[in-house]
C-alpha positions, -999 to 999 in steps of 0.1 A, spaced: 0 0 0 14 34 -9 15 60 15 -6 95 8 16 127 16 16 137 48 1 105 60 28 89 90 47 60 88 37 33 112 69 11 116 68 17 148 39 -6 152 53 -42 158 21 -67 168 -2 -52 141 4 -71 107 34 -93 129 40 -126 122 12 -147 118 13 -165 155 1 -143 175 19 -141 212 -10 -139 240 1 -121 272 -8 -137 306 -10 -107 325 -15 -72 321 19 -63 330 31 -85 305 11 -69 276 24 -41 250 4 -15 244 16 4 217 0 38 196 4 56 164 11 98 158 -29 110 156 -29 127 121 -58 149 133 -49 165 165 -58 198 156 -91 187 165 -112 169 195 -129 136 182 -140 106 202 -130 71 195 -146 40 210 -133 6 215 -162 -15 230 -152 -52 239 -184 -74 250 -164 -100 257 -139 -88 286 -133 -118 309 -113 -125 344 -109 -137 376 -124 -133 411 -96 -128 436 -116 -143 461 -136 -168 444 -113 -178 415 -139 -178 394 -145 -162 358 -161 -130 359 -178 -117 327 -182 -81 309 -180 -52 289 -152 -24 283 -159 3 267 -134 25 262 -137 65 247 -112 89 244 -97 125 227 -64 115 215 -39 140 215 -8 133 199 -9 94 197 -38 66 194 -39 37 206 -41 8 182 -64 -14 184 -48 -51 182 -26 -44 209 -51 -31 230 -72 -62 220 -41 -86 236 -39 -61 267 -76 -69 269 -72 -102 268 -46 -102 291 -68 -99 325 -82 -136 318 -67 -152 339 -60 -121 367 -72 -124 397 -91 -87 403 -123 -71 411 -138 -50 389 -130 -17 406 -96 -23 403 -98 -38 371 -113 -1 356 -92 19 374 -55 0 356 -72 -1 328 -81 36 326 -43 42 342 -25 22 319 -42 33 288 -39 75 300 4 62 304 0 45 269 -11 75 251 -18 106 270 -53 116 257 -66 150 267 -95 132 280 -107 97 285 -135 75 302 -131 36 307 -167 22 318 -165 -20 333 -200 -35 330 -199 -73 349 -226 -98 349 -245 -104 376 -229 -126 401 -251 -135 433 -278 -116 417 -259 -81 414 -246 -69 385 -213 -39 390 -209 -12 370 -178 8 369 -168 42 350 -137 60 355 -124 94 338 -98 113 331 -93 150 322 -55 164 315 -55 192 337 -80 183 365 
């Protein structure tokens, strides 16, 4: 594919388009999350990543907990891309967390990844003992 004038490189990128294995972390710390230069940082746009299928582990319980991330931000000068943010993702399936704290690293490690200039991380579980959790977290360079 040839690239349009003005239009970035992205060799920086290194698990989009890899090899054709692809390496699944085992824990969130073990995950890359990697970005690309936003060509349109002149201006304030949302993006949304929603994943329906988040899943990990009850520290208590051990067992599987089930939910959806959905993630929106305003990139600044880097996005996150999305592959890599799929395997981080992924990466909390065997973690033992609770939700709260699952949100919260998510929101923290994603606003280290990239640096938005604003972003909201919302955790949706199923209901476990007949209660279902829901938790939203933000962040606002500046406040």
């Amino acid at each position: 594919m040839t690239r349009r004038a003005g239009q970035p490189e992205h060799s920086d990128l290194t698990i989009l388009g890899g090899s054709a294995r692809t390496r699944y972390p085992g824990a969130p710390e073990q995950a890359r999350l990697e970005t690309f230069a936003n060509c349109h940082s002149d201006r304030d746009y949302w993006i949304t990543f929603e994943c329906p299928e988040f899943t990990s582990l009850c520290p208590v319980t051990r067992q599987p907990d089930f939910g959806r991330i959905v993630i929106r931000y305003i990139a600044d000068q880097r996005c996150l891309e999305s592959k890599a943010l799929k395997l981080y993702l992924f990466s909390f399936r065997n973690h033992h967390v609770f939700h709260e704290e699952t949100v919260n690293r998510i929101l923290d490690d994603l606003v280290a990844a990239c640096s938005p200039r604003e972003m909201e991380v919302e955790g949706e579980f199923n209901p476990r003992g007949g209660i279902a959790i829901k938790v939203i977290c933000r962040y606002r360079r500046g406040q």
